[in-house]
N, C-alpha and C positions, 0 to 999 in steps of 0.2 A: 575549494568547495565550501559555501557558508552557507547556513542556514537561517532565515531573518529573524527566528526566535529565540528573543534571549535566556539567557539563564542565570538562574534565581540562587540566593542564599543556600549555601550548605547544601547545593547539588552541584553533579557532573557537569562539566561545559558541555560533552559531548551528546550522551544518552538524555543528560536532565532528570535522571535519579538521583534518589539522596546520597551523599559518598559510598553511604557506608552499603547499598544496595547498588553499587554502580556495575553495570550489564558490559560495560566494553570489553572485560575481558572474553565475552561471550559472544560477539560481534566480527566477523570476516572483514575480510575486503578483498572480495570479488570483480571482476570485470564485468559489467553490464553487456549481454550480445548485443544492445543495441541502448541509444541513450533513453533518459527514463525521467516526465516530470510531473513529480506528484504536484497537486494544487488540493492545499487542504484547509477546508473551511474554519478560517478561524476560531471557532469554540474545539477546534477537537484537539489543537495544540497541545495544552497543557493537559490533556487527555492522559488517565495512569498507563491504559493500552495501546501508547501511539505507536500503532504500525509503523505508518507511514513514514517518523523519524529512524525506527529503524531500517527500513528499505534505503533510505537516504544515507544513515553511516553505513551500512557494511555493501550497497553495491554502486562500484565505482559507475561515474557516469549521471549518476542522479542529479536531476535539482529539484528544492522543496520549496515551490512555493504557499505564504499563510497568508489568506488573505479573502476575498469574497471577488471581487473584480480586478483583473489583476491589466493593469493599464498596458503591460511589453507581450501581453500574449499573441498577439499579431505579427510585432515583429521575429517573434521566438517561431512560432510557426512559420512565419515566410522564409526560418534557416532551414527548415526541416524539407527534404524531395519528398518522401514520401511517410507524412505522419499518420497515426492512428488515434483512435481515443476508446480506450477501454471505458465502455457504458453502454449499455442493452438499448436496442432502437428495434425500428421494423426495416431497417435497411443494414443492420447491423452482421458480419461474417463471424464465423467460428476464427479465433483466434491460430492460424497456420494451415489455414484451409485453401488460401491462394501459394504455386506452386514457389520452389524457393526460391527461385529468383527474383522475386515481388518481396521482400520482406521491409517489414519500414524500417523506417534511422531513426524516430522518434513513437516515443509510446507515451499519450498524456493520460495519468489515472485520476480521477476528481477523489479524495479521500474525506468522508465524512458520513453519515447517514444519508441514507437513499433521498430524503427531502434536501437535505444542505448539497449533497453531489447535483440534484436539479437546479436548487440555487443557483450555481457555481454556472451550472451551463446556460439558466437562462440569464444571468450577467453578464456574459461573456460570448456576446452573438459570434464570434470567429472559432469556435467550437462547433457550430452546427452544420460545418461546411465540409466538416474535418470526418473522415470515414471512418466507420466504428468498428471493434474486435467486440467480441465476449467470450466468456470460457467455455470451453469444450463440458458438456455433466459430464460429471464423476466423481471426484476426493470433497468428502464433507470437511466443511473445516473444521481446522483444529481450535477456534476460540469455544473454548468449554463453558466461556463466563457470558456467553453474549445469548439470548432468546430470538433468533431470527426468525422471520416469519419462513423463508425457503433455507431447505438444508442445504440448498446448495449455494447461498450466500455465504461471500467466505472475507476475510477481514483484508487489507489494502497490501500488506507483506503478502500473504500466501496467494494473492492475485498477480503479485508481480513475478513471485517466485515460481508460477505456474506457468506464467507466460514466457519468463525468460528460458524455461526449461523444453515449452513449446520448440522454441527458436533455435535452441542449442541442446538438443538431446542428448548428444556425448557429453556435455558437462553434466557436475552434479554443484546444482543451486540449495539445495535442504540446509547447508550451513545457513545461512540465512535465516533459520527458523529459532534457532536456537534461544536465541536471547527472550524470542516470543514465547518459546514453551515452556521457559524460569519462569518468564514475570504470572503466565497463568498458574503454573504451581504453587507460585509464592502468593499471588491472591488467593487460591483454596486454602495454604496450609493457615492464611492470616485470618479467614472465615471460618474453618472450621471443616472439618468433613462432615458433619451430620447437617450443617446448614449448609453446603454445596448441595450436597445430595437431594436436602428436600427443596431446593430451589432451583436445581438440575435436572431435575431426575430421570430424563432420557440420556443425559451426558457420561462419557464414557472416560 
């Protein structure tokens, strides 16, 4: 399993944190209920909050692609029987809302901001063919550092980890979470509590 982005001086090969803040030990390795390919818009790579690298080391089955147009997504969809793409449409179903025996083998998640996740789909015209999930409302997420306009926007880990939880109820996917709920700690305790607070201030 590789990931096409490299990594830098005086970090982890793995996470891409500095050694000495390296998150692997904090990171599973899960079986994916179904395979899983993030495509994430190149600016968000080197991102301090990258989800979607962590969704890629700790659940088995992932691939991560970084890029804007990605040339093999046709042929990667024509492996898939029945793929989905997680992104809100008007033709779009509740993610496990068709009965189980309908479940896909592949789930594509676009990771970037809601403008770059459109990018991604209007470069990539064999995406609009591809039948859409969205998340059932309920669990606000847990990115404390992020000002979403809808609270029910939730960052590209706690998307995957929702839906894989969807698919596989008797499992428990929240390991998953882990490394996500350091690295937000470790950004409050590095700003400070009184500047979380007055820059959070609905944040729990």
């Amino acid at each position: 399993m590789n990931s096409p982005t490299p990594s830098r001086p005086g970090r982890c090969t793995q996470c891409q944190r500095p050694l000495t803040r390296c998150l692997c030990p904090l990171i599973p390795s899960i079986e994916a209920a179904c395979s899983v390919l993030i495509l994430q818009h190149h600016s968000e790579a080197r991102h301090a909050l990258n989800t979607a690298r962590l969704a890629y080391l700790g659940l088995k089955g992932t691939e991560l692609w970084v890029g804007e147009c990605f040339e093999d997504l046709d042929a990667r969809l024509a492996q898939a029987r029945q793929p989905v793409l997680l992104f809100p449409g008007p033709e779009a179903q509740v993610a496990g809302a068709k009965p189980q025996g309908e479940k896909p083998d592949l789930i594509v998640v676009p990771d970037g901001t809601w403008r770059k996740a459109r990018l991604i789909l209007h470069s990539n015209p064999a995406l609009q063919t591809v039948p859409r999930w969205v998340l059932p409302e309920g669990e606000v997420s847990r990115y404390r550092l992020r000002k979403a306009p809808d609270p029910q926007a939730v960052s590209t880990l706690e998307a995957i980890v929702r839906v894989m939880q969807i698919m596989e109820p008797g499992r428990d996917f929240s390991p998953l979470l882990r490394p996500f709920e350091h690295l937000i700690e470790e950004q409050i305790q590095a700003m400070g509590l009184d500047t979380y607070q007055r820059n959070y201030p609905t944040s729990r």
